[in-house]
N, C-alpha and C positions, 0 to 999 in steps of 0.2 A: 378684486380679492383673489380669483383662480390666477390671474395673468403675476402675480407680487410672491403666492404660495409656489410656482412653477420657477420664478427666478431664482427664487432661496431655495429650492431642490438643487438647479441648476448648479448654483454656487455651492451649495457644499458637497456637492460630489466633484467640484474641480477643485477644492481642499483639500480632500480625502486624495484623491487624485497625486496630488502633488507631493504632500508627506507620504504617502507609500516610495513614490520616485525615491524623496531623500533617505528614505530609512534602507533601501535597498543599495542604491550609489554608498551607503557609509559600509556597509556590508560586506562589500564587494572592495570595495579600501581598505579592510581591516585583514579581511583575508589576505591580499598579495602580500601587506606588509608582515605577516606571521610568516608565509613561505620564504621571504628574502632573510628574514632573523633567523631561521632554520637550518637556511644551505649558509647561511656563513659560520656557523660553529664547526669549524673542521675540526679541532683540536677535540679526543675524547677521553677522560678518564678510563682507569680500568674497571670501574661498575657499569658504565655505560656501553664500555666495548661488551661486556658480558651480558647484559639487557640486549646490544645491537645483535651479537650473532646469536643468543638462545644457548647460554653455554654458563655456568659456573664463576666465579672471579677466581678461585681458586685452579680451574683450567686454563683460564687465560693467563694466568700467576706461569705454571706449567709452562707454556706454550712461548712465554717471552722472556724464562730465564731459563735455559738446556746447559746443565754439566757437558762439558767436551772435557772433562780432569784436567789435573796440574793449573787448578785456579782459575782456569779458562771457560768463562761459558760465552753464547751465541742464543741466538732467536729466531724462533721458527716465524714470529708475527712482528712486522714493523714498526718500529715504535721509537721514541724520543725520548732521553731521560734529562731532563731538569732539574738538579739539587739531586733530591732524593725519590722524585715522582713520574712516572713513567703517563707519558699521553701516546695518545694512538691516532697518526692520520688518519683520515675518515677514507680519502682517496685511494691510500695507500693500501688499508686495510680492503678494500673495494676490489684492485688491483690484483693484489696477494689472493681474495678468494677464488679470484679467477685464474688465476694462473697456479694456483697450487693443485696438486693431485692428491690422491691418498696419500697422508700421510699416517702414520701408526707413531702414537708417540707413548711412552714406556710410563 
């Protein structure tokens, strides 16, 4: 009866044992694949560029359409326009932080 009671401990702690392994290996799967879905959204809206650097949509509006007069304007932040929508390389913008200085913008 002790020898029958001690092999059924046995075994359910090599159970127990086991499904812990699976439930952590899935874990650990689901994580990489959220980081790999993460770095490949390069392209970014301009809500999100304004979430990304801690700054206003309205600044970032600012910042990627600059009057130079006579109809001409340029951009302080690099960006891509499609149709009517304006996205922001994530690299680019990465790039640009670093290599920009003060700037003062009106």
């Amino acid at each position: 009866m002790k020898n029958h009671l001690i092999a059924m401990s046995i075994f359910s702690v090599g159970i127990c044992f086991l499904i812990g392994s699976l439930l952590l290996s899935n874990s650990f799967r689901e994580e990489k694949t959220n980081t790999k879905k993460e770095s490949q959204h390069e392209l970014l809206t301009i809500s999100e560029l304004a979430d990304y650097l801690g700054i206003t949509v309205e600044e970032v509006q600012t910042l990627t359409e600059v009057e130079e007069g006579l109809g001409v304007t340029s951009s302080y932040i690099p960006h891509i326009k499609m149709e009517k929508t304006n996205y922001y390389p994530k690299r680019a913008i990465d790039k640009w932080l670093l290599d920009t200085e003060l700037t003062v913008v009106p």
